[in-house]
C-alpha positions in Angstrom: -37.4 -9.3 -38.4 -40.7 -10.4 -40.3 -42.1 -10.9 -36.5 -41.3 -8.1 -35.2 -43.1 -6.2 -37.8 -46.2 -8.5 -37.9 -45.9 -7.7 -34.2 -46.5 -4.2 -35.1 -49.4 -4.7 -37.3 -50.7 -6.8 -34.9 -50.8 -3.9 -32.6 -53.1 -2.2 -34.9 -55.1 -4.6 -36.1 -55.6 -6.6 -32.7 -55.4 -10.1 -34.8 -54.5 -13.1 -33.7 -51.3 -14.3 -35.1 -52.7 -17.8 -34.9 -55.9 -17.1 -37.2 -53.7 -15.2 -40.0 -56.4 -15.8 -43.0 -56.3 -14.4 -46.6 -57.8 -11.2 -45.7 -55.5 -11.0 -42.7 -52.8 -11.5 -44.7 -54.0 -8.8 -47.1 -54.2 -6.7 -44.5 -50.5 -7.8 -42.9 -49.6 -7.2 -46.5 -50.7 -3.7 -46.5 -49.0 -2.7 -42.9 -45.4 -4.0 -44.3 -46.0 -1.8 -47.3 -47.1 1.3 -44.9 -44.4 0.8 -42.5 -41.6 0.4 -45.2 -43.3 4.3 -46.9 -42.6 5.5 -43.4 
């Protein structure tokens, strides 16, 4: 479930899963949260 949906913010963001930082993560972080207000 959690990869699908980082699959979807990966779509948007075009980010490598494999170089997932902290400001990737803050911005993974902020796709969840967008995605679960939908």
């Amino acid at each position: 479930m959690l990869l699908h949906l980082l699959g979807l913010c990966n779509e948007n963001t075009r980010f490598p899963l494999s170089e997932i930082k902290d400001d990737t993560k803050k911005l993974v972080k902020n796709c969840l949260q967008e995605l679960q207000l939908l």
